[in-house]
Structure formats: C-alpha cells, structure tokens
C-alpha positions in Angstrom: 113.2 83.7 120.9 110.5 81.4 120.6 107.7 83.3 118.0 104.0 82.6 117.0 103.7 84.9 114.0 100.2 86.6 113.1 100.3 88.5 109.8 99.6 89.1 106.7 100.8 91.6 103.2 103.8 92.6 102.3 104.6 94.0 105.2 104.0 90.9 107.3 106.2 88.6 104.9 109.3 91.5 105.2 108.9 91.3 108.6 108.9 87.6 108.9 112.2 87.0 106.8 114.0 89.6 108.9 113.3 87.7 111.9 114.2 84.5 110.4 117.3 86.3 109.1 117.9 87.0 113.2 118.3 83.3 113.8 115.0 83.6 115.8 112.6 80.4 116.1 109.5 80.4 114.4 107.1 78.1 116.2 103.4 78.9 114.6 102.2 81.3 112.1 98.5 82.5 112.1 97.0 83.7 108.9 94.1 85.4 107.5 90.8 83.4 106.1 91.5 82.8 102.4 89.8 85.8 100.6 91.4 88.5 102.8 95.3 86.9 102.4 97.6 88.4 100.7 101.2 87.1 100.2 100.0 83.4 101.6 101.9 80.9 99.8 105.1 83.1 100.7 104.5 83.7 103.9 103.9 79.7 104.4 106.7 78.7 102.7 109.4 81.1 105.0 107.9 80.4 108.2 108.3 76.6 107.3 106.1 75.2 110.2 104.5 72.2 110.8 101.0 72.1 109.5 99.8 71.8 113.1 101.5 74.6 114.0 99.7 77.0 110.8 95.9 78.2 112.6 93.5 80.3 110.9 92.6 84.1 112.6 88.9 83.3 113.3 90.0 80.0 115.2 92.0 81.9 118.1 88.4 82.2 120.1 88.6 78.1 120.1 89.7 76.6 123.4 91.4 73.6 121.7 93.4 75.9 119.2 94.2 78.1 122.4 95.7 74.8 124.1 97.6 74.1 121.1 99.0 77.8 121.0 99.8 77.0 124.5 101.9 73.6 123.5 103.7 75.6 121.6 105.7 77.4 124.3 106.1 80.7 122.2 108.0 83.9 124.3 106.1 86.3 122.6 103.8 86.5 119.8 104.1 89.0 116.9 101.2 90.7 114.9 101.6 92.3 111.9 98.9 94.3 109.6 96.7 91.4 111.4 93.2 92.7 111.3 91.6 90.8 114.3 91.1 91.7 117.6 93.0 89.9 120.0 91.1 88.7 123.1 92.9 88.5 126.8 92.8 84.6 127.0 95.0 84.6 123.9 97.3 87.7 125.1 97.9 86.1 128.2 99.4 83.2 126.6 102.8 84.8 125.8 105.7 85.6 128.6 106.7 88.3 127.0 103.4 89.6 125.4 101.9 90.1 122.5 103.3 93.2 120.1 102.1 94.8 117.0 103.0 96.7 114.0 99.9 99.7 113.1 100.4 101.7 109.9 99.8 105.0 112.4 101.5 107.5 114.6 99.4 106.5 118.0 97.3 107.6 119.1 96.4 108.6 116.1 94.1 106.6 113.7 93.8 103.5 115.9 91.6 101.2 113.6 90.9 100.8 110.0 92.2 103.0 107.1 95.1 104.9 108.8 96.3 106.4 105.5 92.7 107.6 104.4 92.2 109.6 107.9 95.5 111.2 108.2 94.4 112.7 105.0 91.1 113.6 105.7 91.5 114.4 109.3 94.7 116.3 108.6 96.3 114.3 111.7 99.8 113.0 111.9 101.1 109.4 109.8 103.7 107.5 110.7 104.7 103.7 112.0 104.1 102.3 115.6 105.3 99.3 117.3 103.8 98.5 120.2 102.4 95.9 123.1 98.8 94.6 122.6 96.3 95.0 125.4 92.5 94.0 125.5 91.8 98.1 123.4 92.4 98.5 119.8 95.7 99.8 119.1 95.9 100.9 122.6 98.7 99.4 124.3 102.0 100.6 125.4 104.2 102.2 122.5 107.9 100.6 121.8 108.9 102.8 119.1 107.4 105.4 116.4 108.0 107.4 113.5 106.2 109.9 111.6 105.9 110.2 108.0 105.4 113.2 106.0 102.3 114.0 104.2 103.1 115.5 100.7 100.0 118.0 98.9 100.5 115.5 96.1 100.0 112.2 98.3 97.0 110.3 97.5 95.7 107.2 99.9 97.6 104.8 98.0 100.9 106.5 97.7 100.9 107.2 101.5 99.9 103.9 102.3 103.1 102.8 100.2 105.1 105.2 102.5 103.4 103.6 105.4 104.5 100.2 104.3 108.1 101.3 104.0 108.4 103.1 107.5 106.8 100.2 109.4 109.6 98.1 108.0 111.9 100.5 109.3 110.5 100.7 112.7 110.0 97.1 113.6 113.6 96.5 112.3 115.2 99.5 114.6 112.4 97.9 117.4 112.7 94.2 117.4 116.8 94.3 119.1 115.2 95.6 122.1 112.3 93.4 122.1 114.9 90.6 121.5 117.1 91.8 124.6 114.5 92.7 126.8 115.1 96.8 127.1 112.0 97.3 125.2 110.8 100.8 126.6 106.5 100.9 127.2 105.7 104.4 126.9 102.0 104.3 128.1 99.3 106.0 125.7 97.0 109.0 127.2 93.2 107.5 126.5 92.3 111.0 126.2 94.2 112.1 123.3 94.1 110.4 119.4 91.5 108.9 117.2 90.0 105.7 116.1 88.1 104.4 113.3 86.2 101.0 112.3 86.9 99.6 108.7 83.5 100.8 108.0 84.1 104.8 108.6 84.9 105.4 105.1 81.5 104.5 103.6 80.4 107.2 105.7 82.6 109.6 103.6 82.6 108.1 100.4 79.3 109.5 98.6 79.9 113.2 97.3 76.7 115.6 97.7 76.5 117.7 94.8 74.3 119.9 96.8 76.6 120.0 99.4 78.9 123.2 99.7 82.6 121.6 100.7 85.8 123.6 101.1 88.2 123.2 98.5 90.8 121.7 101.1 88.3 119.5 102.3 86.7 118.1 98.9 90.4 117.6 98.0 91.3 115.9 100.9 88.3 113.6 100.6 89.2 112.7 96.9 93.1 112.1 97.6 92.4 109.8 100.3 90.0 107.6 98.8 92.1 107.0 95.3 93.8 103.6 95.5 93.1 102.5 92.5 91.6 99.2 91.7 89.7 100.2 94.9 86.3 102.2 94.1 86.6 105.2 96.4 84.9 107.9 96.4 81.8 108.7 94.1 78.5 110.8 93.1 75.4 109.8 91.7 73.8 111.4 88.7 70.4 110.5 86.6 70.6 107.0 88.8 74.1 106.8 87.6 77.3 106.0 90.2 80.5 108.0 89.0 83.6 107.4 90.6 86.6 109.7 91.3 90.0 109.2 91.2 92.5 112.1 91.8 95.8 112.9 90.5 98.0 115.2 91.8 101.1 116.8 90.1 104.0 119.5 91.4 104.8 122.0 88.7 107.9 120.2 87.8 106.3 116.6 87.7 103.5 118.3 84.8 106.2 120.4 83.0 108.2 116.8 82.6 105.1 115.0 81.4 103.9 118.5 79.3 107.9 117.5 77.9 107.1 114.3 77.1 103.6 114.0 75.8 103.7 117.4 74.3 105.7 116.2 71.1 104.9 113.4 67.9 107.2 110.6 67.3 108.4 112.4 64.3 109.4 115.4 66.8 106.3 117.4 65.8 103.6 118.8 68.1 101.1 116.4 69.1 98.1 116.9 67.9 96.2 116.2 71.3 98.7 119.0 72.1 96.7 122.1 73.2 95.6 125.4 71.0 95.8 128.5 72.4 93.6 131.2 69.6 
C-alpha cells in the first residue's frame, strides 16, 4: 500500500518500522512543529522520503501542500499520537481513508490526556484503532483493547502501558487494513467522554479548604505524577508546592524496607526507623 504517515513519539516511530518491515510503501511523512517532536531525526531517517514529500502538521490547511499530498497518490493515510485535527478536504484525499491510533478505549477519553482521566474519571483505558471522520476521535472503531488500571498506577506508568498496548493493537489491526476486511464498528455519540489538552489545568490546583474524598484526592495526585512534568500543586504563604505520588503494594515496600533498611557493613541504617 501506498502510505502518507502522520506521527510522532515512540509510538509513532514503532509503528512506522513495522510497516516498513511489511514491505509497505512509504510515500510522505508529516511531522510535528519542532518544539512538540519527539523521536524526529529517527522517524526521518526510516521513512527515508524525499524532502518534498516531509510537510509540517500546521501546513495541511494549505491548498498547495494539499495538491502536493494529492501528487502523491497515497491509499490511505496513517496517524499516530498526531495531535491535530484533521479537516475533510485532507480526509477526503485518501481511497481508503484516513485511520488513527488513540491511547483510549473509545469512546472513552476522546481528546487530550487519556491516561490522566481514566484515572480521575475512574473510566476504562485501553488502545483504539480506528477511521478518522471530521469529530475528534469519533470515527468508526477497527480494533480495541483494554488495559488494566492497577491502585498503584500513576499517569506516567499507565501511559507507558498505553504505549505498549497501542503497539499491540495496530500490529494485530494493520493485516486487515492491509487486506481490506477491516471491520468499522460505528461509535454511539451518546455514550463516552472527551477532553481538550487544557482540562487538566482545571484539576491541577489543590484547595486546602476544600474537603476531597480520599479516593478522589488520590486519584487526582496519581494521575497528574509524570515526572519532569509539574502536575498537580497547592499554594501556601504565596508559595507553589508541587505533588508527586508514589504508590507501593506491601510486597514492593517490604523489598525496598529489605534493601534500604540495612548499612553497607550489614548493620541497621541509621535513617532506619526507632520504634521507643
């Protein structure tokens, strides 16, 4: 098949050598602006197209770089962990459509942040692949899984199992795709949720006046540590404190308690506790 690939991450560059590793054509490859790239260079170098053929996200509005998507005679178009909306004229480009790889169980968490409202939201994660229409993570579903969502998960550690499981799906997906017996299992409009990048700053500031269940000031702080990221945070005397939450199963703390608890020399540490 002929492929215009949109992506970006780790993700996108796994996905991209598999399909390469398929024998399938790689005609254009569409990337992020510069300061939201990740993996780049790498994702340049295995797509290996000409430099006419590389376009920039914010330039797929532009009627010339449409045309020149159009010379390009792609079958179908791939997007993965690509975080711009996709516009008819564009869509309508491609044969065989336009499909895309979310880091959610749709119809749940359509948007930004997937990993960070399962948590909150206490609503189902997974992996989708799916068909692109004009909606936002609305189009017909090709094939999902769900992932389980551990007490101990924080946002980053489920968005690592999130990374993993898309790989899986699109893999099990793309041989249908490829022969044409994709299924299109239609979404129900009335049923999941969606949120803008911007949600979480609506979640992020901790009221110390403001009475939270324990389940849900947990959730809150699990979701939102990723470290470098800031997350969430509360403000004291003018001061900002961030949060960041770790989580440990009995046996995980009685193997570190094993390991911190003693000296080089096999003694006690002394940051070891005291009991009187």
């Amino acid at each position: 098949m002929r492929i215009l690939f949109l992506g970006n991450n780790r993700v996108g560059l796994e996905t991209l050598r598999y399909l390469q590793m398929q024998g399938e054509e790689l005609v254009g490859l569409v990337l992020h602006p510069e300061e939201m790239r990740k993996c780049g260079p790498e994702l340049i170098e295995t797509a290996s197209v000409p430099g006419d053929a590389l376009f920039q996200a914010k330039s797929l509005r532009d009627p010339d770089v449409l045309e020149r998507i159009r010379d390009l005679k792609a079958d179908i178009a791939v997007s993965v962990f690509f975080g711009f909306i996709l516009k008819p004229e564009f869509i309508n480009i491609f044969p065989q459509g336009v499909i895309n790889l979310h880091p959610a169980y749709l119809p749940w968490n359509r948007g930004g942040y997937p990993n960070v409202w399962s948590i909150i939201d206490g609503t189902p994660a997974g992996a989708t692949l799916h068909y692109i229409d004009p909606g936002v993570d609305t189009g017909d579903i090709i094939l999902q899984r769900e992932v389980e969502i551990s007490p101990t998960d924080t946002g980053e550690s489920l968005y690592d199992k999130l990374e993993h499981c898309c790989v899986d799906v699109f893999k099990a997906g793309w041989p249908m795709i490829h022969s044409g017996n994709a299924p299109r299992a239609p979404q129900d409009p009335s049923e999941g949720t969606s949120h803008r990048d911007r949600d979480v700053e609506t979640v992020d500031q901790i009221d110390l006046d403001k009475q939270y269940t324990g389940r849900d000031l947990i959730n809150l702080l699990r979701a939102r540590t990723f470290p470098p990221h800031a997350g969430a945070w509360f403000e004291e005397n003018g001061k900002k404190v961030y949060l960041r939450l770790q989580l440990l199963t009995k046996e995980q703390l009685e193997a570190e308690q094993s390991i911190g608890g003693m000296g080089k020399d096999g003694e006690p540490s002394r940051r070891e506790e005291k009991h009187a």
